[in-house]
C-alpha positions as CSV (number, residue, x, y, z in Angstrom):
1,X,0.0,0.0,0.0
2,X,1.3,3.1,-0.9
3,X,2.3,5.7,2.1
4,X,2.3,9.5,1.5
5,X,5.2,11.4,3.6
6,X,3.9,12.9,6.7
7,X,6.8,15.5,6.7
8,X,5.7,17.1,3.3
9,X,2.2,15.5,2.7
10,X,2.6,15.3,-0.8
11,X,5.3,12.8,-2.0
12,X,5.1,9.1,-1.6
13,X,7.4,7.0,0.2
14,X,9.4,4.3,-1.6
15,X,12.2,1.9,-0.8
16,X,11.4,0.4,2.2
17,X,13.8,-1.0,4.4
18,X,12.5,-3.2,6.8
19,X,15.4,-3.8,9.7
20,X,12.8,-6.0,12.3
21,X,11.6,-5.0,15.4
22,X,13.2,-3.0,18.3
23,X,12.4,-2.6,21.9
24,X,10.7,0.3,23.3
25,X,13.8,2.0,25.5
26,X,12.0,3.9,27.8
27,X,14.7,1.7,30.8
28,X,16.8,-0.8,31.0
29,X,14.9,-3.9,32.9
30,X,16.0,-6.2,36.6
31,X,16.0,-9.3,35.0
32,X,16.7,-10.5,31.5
33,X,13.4,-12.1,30.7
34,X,11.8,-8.7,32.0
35,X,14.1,-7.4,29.2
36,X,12.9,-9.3,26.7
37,X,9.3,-9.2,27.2
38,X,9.5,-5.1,26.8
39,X,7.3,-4.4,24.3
40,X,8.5,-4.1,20.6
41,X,8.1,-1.4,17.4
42,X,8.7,-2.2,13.7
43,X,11.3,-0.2,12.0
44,X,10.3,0.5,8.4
45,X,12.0,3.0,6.8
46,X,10.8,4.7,3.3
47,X,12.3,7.6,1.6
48,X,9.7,10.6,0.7
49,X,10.1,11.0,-3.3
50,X,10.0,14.6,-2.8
51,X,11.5,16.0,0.1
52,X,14.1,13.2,0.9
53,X,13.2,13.2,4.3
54,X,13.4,9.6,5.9
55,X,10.6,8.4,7.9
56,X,9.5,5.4,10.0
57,X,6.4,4.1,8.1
58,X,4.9,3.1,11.6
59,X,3.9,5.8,14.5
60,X,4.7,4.9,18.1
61,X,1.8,4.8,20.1
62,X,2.3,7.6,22.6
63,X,1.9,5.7,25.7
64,X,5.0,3.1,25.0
65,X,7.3,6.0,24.9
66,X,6.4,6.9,28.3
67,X,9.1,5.9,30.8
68,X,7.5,4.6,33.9
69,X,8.2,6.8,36.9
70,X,9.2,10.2,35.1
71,X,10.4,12.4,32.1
72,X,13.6,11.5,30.7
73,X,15.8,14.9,29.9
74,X,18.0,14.5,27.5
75,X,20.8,17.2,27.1
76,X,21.8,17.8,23.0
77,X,25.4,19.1,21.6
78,X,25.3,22.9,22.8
79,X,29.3,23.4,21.4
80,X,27.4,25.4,17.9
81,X,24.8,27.3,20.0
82,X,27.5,30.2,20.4
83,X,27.4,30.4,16.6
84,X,23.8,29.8,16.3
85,X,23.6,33.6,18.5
86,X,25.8,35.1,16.3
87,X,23.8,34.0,13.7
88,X,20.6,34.8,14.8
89,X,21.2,38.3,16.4
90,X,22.5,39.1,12.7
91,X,19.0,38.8,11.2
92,X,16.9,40.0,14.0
93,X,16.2,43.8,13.5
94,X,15.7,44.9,17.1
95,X,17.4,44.8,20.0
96,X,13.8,44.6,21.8
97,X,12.4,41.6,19.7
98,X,10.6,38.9,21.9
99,X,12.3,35.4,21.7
100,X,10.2,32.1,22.8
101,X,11.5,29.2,23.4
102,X,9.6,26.2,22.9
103,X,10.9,23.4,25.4
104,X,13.7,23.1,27.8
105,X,16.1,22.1,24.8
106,X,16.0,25.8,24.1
107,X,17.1,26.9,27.5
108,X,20.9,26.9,26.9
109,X,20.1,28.9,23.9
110,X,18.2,31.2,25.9
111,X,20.8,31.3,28.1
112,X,23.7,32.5,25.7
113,X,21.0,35.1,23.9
114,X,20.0,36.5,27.1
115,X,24.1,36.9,28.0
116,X,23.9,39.6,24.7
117,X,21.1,41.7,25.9
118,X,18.5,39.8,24.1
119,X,16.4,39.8,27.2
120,X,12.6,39.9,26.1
121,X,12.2,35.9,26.4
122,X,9.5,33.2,27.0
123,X,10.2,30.0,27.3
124,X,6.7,27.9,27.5
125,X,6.2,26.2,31.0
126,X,5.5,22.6,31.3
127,X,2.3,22.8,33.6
128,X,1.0,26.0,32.9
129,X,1.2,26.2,29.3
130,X,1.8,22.5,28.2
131,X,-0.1,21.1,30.6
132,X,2.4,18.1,31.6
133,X,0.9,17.4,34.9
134,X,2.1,13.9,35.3
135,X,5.8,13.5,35.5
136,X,6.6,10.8,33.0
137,X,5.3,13.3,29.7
138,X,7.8,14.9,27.9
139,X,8.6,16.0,24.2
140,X,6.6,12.6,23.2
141,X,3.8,14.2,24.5
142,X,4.3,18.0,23.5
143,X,4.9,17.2,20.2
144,X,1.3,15.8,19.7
145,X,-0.5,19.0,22.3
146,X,1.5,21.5,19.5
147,X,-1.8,22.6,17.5
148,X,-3.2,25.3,16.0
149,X,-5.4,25.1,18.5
150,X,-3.2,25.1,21.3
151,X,-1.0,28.1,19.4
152,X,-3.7,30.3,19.3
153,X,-4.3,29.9,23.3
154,X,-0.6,30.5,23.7
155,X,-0.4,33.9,21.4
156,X,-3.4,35.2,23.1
157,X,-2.1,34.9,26.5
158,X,1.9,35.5,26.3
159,X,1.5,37.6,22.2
160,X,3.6,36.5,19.6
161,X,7.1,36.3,18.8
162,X,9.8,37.6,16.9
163,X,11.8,34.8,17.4
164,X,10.8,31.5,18.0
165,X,13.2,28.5,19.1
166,X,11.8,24.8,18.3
167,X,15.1,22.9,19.1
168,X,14.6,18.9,18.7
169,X,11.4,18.4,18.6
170,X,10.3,18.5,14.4
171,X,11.5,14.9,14.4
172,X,9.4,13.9,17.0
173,X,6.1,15.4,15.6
174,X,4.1,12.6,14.3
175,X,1.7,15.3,12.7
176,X,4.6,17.9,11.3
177,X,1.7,20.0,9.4
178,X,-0.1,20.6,12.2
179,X,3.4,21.3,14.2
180,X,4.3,23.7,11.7
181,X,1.1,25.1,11.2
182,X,1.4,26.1,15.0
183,X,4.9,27.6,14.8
184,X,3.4,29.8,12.4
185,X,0.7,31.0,14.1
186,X,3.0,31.8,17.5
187,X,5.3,34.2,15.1
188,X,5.1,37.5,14.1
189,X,4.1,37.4,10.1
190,X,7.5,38.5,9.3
191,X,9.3,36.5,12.5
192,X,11.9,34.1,12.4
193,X,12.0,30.5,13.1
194,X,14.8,28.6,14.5
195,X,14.8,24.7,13.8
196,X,16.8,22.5,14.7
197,X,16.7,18.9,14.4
198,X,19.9,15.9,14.3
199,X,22.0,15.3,11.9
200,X,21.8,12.3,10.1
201,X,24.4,12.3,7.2
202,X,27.5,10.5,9.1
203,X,24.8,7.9,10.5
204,X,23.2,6.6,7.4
205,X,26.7,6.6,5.8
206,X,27.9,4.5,8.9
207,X,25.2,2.3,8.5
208,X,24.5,2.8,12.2
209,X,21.5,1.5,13.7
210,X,21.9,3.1,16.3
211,X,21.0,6.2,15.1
212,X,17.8,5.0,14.9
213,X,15.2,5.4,18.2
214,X,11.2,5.0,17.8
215,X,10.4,8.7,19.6
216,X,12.4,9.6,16.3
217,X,10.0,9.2,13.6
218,X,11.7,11.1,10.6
219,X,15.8,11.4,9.9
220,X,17.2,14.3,8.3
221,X,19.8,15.5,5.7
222,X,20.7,19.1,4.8
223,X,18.7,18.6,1.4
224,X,16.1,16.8,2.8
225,X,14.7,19.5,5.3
226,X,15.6,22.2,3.0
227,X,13.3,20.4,0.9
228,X,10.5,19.6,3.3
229,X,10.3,22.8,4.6
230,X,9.8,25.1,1.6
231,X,7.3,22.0,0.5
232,X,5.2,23.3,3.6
233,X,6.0,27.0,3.2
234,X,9.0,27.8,5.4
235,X,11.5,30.2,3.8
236,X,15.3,29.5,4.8
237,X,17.4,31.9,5.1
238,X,19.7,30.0,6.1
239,X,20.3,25.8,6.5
240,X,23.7,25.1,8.1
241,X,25.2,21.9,9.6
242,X,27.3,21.4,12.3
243,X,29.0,17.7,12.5
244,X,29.7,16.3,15.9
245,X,31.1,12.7,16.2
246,X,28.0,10.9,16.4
247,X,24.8,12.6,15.7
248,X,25.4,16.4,14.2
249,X,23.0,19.0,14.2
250,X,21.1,20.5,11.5
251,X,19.3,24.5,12.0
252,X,17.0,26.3,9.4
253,X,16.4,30.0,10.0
254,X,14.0,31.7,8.3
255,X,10.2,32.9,7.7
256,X,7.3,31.3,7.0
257,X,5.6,32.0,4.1
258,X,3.7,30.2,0.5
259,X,5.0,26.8,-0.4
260,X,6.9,25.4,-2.9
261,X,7.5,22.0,-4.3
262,X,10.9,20.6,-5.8
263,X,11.3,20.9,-9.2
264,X,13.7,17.7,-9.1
265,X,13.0,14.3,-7.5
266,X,14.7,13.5,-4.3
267,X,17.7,11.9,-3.7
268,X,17.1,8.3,-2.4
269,X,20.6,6.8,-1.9
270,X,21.0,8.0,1.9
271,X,18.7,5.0,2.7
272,X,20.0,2.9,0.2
273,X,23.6,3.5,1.6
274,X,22.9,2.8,5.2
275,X,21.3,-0.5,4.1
276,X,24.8,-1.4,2.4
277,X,26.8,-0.2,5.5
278,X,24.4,-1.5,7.8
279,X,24.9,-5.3,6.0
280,X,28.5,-4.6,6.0
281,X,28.6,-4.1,10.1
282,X,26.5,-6.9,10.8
283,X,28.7,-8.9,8.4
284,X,31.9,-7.7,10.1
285,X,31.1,-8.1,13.1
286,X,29.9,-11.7,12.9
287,X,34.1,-12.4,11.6
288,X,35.0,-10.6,14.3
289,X,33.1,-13.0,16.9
290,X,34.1,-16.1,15.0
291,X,37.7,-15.1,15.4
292,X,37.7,-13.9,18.9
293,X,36.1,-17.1,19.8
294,X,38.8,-19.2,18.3
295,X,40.8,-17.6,21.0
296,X,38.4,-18.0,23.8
297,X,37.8,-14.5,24.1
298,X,34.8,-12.5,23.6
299,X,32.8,-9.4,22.3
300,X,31.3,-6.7,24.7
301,X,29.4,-3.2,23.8
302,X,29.9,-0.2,25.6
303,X,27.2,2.2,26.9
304,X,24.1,0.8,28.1
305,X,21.7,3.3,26.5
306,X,18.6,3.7,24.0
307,X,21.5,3.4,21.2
308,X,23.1,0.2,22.0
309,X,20.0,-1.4,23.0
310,X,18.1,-0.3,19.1
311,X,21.2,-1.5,17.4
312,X,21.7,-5.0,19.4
313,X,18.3,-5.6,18.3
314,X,18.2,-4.3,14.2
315,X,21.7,-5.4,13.9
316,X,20.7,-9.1,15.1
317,X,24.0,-9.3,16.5
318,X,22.9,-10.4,20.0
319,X,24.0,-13.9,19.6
320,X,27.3,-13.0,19.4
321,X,27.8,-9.6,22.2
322,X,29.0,-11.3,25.4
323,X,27.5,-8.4,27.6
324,X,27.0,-4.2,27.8
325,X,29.8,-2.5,29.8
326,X,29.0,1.1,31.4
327,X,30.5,3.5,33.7
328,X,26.5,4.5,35.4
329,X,26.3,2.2,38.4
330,X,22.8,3.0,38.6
331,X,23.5,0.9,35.4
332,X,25.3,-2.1,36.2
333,X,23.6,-5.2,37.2
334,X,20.6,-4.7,34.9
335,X,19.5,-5.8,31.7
336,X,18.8,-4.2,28.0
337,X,15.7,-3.9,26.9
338,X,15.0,-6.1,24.3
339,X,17.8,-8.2,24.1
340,X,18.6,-9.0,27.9
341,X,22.0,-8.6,27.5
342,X,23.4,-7.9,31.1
343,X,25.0,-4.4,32.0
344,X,28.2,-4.4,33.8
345,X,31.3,-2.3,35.2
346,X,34.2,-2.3,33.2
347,X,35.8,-5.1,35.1
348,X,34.2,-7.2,33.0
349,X,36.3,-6.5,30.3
350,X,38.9,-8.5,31.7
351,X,37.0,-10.5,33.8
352,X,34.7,-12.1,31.5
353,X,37.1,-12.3,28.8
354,X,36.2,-10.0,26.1
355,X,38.8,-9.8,23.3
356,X,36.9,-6.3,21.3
357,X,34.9,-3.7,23.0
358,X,32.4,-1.5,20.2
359,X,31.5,1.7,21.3
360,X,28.5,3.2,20.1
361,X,30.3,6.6,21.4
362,X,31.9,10.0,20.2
363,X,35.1,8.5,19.1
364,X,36.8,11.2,21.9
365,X,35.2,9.6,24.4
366,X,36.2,6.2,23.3
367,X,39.6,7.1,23.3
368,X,39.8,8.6,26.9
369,X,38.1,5.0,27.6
370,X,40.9,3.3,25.9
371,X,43.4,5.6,27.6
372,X,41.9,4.4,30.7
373,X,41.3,1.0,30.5
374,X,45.5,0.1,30.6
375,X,45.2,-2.9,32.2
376,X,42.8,-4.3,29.3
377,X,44.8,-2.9,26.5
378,X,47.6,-4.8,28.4
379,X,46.1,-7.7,28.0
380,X,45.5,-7.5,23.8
381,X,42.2,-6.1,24.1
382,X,40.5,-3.5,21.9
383,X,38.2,-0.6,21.8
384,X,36.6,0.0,18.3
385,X,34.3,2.1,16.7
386,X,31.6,1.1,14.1
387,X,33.8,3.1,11.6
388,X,37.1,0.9,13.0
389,X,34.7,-2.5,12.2
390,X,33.7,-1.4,8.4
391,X,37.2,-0.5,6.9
392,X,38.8,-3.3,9.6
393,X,41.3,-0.4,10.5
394,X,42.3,-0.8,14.3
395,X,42.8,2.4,16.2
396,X,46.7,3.1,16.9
């Protein structure tokens, strides 16, 4: 059956990848059967024909992305935001314009804006304007209350803004027309609009699984929101990227105003090249394990969060990953969800006799890991990343 993209509402999805089924990873579970019975989504990917943007052809129901007990904050890259002020005060005209932020993702931009006299802010509050009276909703929840509707409420009581901020939240919105249709409405006809969303160039390249997480529900390249924002009506004035080691960042400043389709059909080999890649890894990997285990020696994963536990599961690889290692005692001595793999200190690098260690991690941190960990590079073991496993290049 034929899916039209939700992103641009006019081109149809094709290609579809289908990489399985994934745990939901709202925590990590206190027994390994408790970890496997977590409750799973389908990963489908399609890319739109017209805008390019990626997008899981299944929504999450809103519930399973609700951790049990309370919101989970998660704190983005904030080393471009500096530039991001320097860009933005460039194109605002008044020193007295009023800047909203949308969620607590804008505060640290906020925070640097306010720091060059750009004081006339709002940042939307969680029960009095959101309405997130119980403590496990979060940006899986806001996404779906942003609304025309609830827009209109907002500019009547706090007015309109000259800038607004919407960092991280586009690729949540499982109704993006109705999103944007409320960004619009909280502006000033001639106001700016600051989105941000992640980066997903090096990732699809990578063939990193990873990358991918159910409360994500659309992946972006520099063409492809470019070209699924002016489908909708949003004028950039400017698209820049700014790579970070594992998940950049993407920003479109501009205006809204009358859409425009793409003259030229999308390009579709991002998805096609991260299904390669993605093969590749798997592939890799699986010679890896059948080597170490010649030797009696093992393969472990480090970092025991959402990323790890989506990419044990779409990679298939379980079979063959000894066990999770991470630094988080609050961590250790539990379980992934999905695959029940069991979470421990990195002891058990040495302890349980694992030969490689893959970290789904900025390579920086990696290497301070490595520099760390003497005793178990001592002992012939090895900290790679995915990029170390496709071109089979170990880190000097």
């Amino acid at each position: 059956m034929t899916m039209v993209c939700r992103m641009c509402g006019i081109g149809e999805l094709a290609g579809e990848l289908n990489l399985g089924t994934a745990a939901y990873c709202v925590d990590a579970a206190s027994s390994a059967d408790a970890a496997r019975q977590i409750a799973k989504h389908p990963f489908r990917l399609a890319t739109c024909r017209v805008c390019g943007v990626i997008e899981l052809m299944d929504l999450p129901p809103l519930e399973a992305l609700r951790p049990p007990e309370q919101e989970i904050r998660y704190r983005e890259p904030e080393r471009h935001l500096d530039d991001l002020v320097r860009v933005t005060m460039s194109l605002m005209t008044s020193p007295g314009d009023r800047i909203m932020g949308m969620t607590y993702m804008d505060t640290p931009l906020l925070e640097r804006l306010s720091a060059q006299g750009r004081t006339n802010q709002y940042q939307f509050d969680r029960d009095g304007d959101w309405g997130l009276h119980d403590p496990r909703y979060g940006l899986e929840t806001i996404q779906a209350r942003c609304t025309v509707d609830w827009a209109e409420a907002m500019r009547h009581k706090h007015g309109p803004a000259n800038l607004l901020l919407v960092r991280r939240v586009l690729e949540h919105a499982h109704d993006p027309t109705s999103f944007l249709a409320a960004c619009r409405r909280l502006t000033e006809p001639d106001g700016l609009v600051l989105i941000e969303v992640p980066g997903c160039e090096s990732e699809l390249a990578r063939g990193d699984t990873g990358a991918l997480w159910e409360e994500h529900v659309r992946y972006f390249t520099m063409s492809s929101l470019r070209r699924a924002l002016v489908c909708y009506g949003f004028q950039p004035l400017i698209v820049g990227s700014y790579p970070y080691t594992v998940e950049g960042c993407l920003v479109a400043i501009g205006r809204f105003g009358a859409p425009t389709v793409p003259q030229t059909p999308a390009d579709a080999s991002p998805l096609q090249e991260f299904a390669i890649r993605h093969t590749a890894i798997v592939s890799r990997i699986r010679e890896l394990a059948a080597r170490l285990h010649q030797q009696g020696r093992k393969i472990a994963v480090y970092g025991a969060g959402h990323r790890t536990a989506t990419w044990m599961e779409l990679t298939g690889l379980a079979d063959v990953i000894d066990c999770v290692i991470d630094d988080d005692p609050s961590k250790q001595s539990r379980f992934l969800a999905g695959s029940g793999k069991a979470v421990g200190p990195a002891a058990w690098l040495l302890e349980r006799r694992i030969g490689t260690c893959i970290g789904l991690l900025p390579v920086e941190i990696l290497r301070r890991i490595t520099a760390r960990e003497q005793a178990y590079a001592a002992a012939g073991g090895l900290f790679l990343t995915l990029d170390d496993v496709v071109t089979g290049v170990s880190p000097s």
